[in-house]
Structure formats: structure tokens, C-alpha cells
N, C-alpha and C positions, 0 to 999 in steps of 0.2 A: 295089682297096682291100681287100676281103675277103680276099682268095685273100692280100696282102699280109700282114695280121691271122693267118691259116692257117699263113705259114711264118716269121712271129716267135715263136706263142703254142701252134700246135696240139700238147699230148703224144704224140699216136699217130702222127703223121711223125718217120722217122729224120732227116728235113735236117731240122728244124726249128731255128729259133735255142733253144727252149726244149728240146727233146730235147736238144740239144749240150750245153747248162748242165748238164740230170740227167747224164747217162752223165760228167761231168765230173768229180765225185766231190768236188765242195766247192771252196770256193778265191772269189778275188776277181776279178770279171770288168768288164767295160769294153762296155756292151748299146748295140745299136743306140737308133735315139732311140722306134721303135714295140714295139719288148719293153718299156724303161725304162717308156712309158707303163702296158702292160698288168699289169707288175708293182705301179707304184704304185699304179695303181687296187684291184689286188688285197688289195694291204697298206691301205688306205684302207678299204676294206669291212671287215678284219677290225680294225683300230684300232674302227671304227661300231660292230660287233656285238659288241664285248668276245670279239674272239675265236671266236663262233658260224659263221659261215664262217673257213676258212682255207688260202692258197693253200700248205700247209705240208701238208696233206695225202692225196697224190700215192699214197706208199707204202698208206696202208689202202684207197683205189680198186682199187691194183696187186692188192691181196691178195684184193680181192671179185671181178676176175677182170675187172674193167673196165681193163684195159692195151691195149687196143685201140678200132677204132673200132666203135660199137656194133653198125652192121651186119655185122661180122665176128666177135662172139662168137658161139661153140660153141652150142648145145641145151644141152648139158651136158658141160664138160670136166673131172669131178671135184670134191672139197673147194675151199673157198675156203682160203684161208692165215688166224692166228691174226687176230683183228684186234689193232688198236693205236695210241694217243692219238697223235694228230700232235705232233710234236716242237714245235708252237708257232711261229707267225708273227712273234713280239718275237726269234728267231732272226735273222730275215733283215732285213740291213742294206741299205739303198737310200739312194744320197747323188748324186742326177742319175742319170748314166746308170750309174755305179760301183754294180755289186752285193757283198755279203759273203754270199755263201749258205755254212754249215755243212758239213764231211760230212754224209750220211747223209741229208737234206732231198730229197724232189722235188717239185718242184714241183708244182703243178697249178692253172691258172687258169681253169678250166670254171665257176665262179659268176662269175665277170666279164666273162671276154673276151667273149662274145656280145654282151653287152647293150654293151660299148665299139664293137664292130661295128657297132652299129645308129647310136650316137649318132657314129660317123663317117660312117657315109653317110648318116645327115640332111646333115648339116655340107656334107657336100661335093654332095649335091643340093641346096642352098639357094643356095649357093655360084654353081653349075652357073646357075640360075635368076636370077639375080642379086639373089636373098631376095623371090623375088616369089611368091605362091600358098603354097601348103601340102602338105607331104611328108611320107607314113608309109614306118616302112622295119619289114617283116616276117622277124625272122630264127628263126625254128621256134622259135616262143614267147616272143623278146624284140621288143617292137614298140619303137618312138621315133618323135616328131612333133616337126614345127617349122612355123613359118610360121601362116599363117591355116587356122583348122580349120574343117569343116564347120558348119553350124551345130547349135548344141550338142555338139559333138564329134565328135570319131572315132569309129564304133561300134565295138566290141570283144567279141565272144563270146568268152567259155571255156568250155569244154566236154571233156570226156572219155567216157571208157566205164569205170565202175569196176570192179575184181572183182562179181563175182557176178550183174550187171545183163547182162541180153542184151547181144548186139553188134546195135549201131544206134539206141539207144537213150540217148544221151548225155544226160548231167546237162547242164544248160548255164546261162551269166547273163552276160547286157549288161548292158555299160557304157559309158560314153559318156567318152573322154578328149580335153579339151580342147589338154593341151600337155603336154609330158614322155614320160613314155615305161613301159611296163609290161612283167612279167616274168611269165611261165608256168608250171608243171613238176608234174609228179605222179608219186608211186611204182607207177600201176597201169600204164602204157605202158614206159616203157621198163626191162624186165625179164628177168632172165635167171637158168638155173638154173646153180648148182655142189653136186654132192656130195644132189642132190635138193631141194636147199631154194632156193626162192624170195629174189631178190636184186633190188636196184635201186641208184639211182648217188647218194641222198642219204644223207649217212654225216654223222653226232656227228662232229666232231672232237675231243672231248674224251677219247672213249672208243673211237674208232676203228671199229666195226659202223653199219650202217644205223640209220636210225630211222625209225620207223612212226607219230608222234607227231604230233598237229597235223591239220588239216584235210585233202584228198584234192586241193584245188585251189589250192594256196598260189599268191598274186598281190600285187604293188608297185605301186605308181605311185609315182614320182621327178620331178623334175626331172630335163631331161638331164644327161649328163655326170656323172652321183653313182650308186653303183652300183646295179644292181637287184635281181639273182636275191639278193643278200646280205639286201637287205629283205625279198625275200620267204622267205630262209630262215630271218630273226629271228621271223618271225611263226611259221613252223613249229617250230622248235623249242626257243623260249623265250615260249608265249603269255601268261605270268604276266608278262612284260617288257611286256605292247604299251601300258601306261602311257607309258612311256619312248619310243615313237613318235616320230618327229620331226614336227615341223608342216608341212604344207603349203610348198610356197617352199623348207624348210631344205635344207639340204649335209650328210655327214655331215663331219666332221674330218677 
């Protein structure tokens, strides 16, 4: 199932269904039925966050030197490229499995697909189980639950190592998730240099460069099946929005 997910959605494999789309150079395509999902979901988080994530963002990752998989970036292989505002996700048209992507768009679905990952293998552990007991699926900082939980919850650490604190020394906070599902991520882990300057993989799409704004430990809790990393990137980088929050239980649009 995963490894399925890998070679619909992943950017950094040449077979992928989605590498084929980028290197395609725009046009209207005809998507399997597990791309179509990962795309909608995509476009669904960025409809949610007015835009705040967007899978339309591709080229300014490409430019920050993130074109690859992260354990195959350089120490340092030179400047990044200019940055520059994502062409905008009200671009790309989705109508079932029928795509309209743009020239000049690539894609990029690294705020979503993981966390769709997780809330497939619940599904299909529950499935497996015949919906009996209770299932956490851990995919490198997107967790998902279903079934009956522990009591009082799932326990859930976060934890890091930030700049300047020793190593081994992590910040950390439990929580206890009853059902749904939670997202991870922070700019001191995974890091990389171009041209000497310090870089990471959460980028404005508004304005194309990195942003440093917001707390060190951005985290969601969701319902399944609604996206995650995209909540938790509303919180990092519009916390004068978190009025606008959705309630407990909600979906986004």
C-alpha cells in the first residue's frame, strides 16, 4: 500500500506517476484512481488554508535544492536558485480522475500524501481486523488511529533537538489522542546547506523562500481522512488565523 502511495505521489522517483505529470510540461491528463486521490486531497488542504499550503509549489523546493530525496542532498552544493511565489493552486483543475495542470506547475504533494498514507493503512488495518481492536499507523511524524483507543488515548510524544540546545536533550510534550490522527515537522531537523546559508523544506508559498515564523514544533490533530501537515502549516504560518480554526469533529471543504 505504501510503496503503492511511493510510485503514484513520490517527486524524487523518475517512474513515478507524478514525476511523469512534472517532466510532461503541462496538458490534460487521464490519473490513476490513487494519484486522483492524492491530488484532491492536495487541492482540498489548499482550498482549507486559503491557499497557505499549496501543491503548486514544486519549483521553489526545486530551487532551495530540495529536488531530491532528503538523504541524498549534498553538505553543500552551492547557491539556491531565486526564490519565487507558487503559480497558485486555483491553477490546477481536478474533475474525477481528469487533471488540467498548467505549463510551467510542478507539482508537489509532500504536505499531504504522508498523512493520506497513514489514514490508508488504518483503513485497511481495521479492515484486515475485521474493525475489531484499535490501530496506530506511524509514518515519520504523521501518526493516524482508528478503532478503540487505549484508555485515554494514544500517548504521543513530540520532541526534538532545537538549534542551540545540546544533542540529547530534547524539548518534548504528551498528548494523549483519542481518535484521528496528528502531524509533525520542524525546520531544526531536517536541514541543509546551499551557497553557506542554512535551509529547510517549509517554504511561504506566497513568496516562494523558507519561513522561520511560528513555533519550533507545529502539530494538528484531524479527523481522519482531512488533511494534516496542511493544519499544522495554518498554524505555523498564519497564527493571527488560529480564530478561524475549525472545531473538533469538522472537515475542511
Amino acid at each position: 500500500m505504501l510503496a503503492a502511495l511511493d510510485a503514484q505521489a513520490s517527486r524524487f522517483r523518475p517512474d513515478s506517476e507524478l514525476s511523469w505529470l512534472n517532466a510532461a510540461g503541462g496538458g490534460t491528463f487521464l490519473l490513476g484512481d490513487g494519484l486522483a486521490e492524492a491530488v484532491g486531497v492536495a487541492l482540498a488542504a489548499a482550498r482549507w488554508t486559503g491557499g497557505l499550503t499549496d501543491p503548486t509549489v514544486g519549483d521553489a523546493l526545486v530551487a532551495l535544492g530540495y529536488d531530491r530525496d532528503f538523504a541524498a542532498i549534498g553538505e553543500d552544493d552551492g547557491p539556491s536558485g531565486a526564490a519565487a511565489p507558487a503559480p497558485g493552486w486555483p491553477l490546477v483543475r481536478l474533475d474525477g480522475p481528469l487533471l488540467r495542470l498548467p505549463p510551467g506547475i510542478r507539482l508537489d504533494l509532500g504536505a499531504t500524501a504522508k498523512g493520506l498514507g497513514a489514514d490508508r493503512a488504518v483503513r485497511a488495518a481495521m479492515s484486515a481486523t475485521g474493525r475489531r481492536g484499535g490501530v496506530l499507523v506511524s509514518l515519520g511524524g504523521d501518526i493516524a488511529v482508528a478503532g478503540i483507543p487505549p484508555e485515554d488515548g494514544w500517548p504521543v510524544t513530540v520532541a526534538e533537538e532545537p538549534d542551540g540546545e545540546p544533542p540529547g536533550q530534547p524539548t518534548a510534550q504528551l498528548f494523549r489522542l483519542p481518535a484521528g490522527a496528528v502531524a509533525t515537522s520542524s525546520v531544526t531537523v531536517r536541514r541543509w546547506r546551499r551557497g553557506g546559508a542554512a535551509l529547510h523544506h517549509i517554504v511561504d508559498p506566497r513568496t516562494g523562500p523558507r519561513t522561520d515564523r511560528g513555533a519550533l514544533r507545529p502539530w494538528s490533530r484531524r479527523p481522519a481522512r482531512t488533511p494534516t501537515r496542511p493544519a499544522r502549516r495554518r498554524l505555523w504560518r498564519a497564527p493571527q488565523r488560529r480564530s478561524g480554526w475549525p472545531r473538533p469533529g469538522s472537515r475542511p471543504g
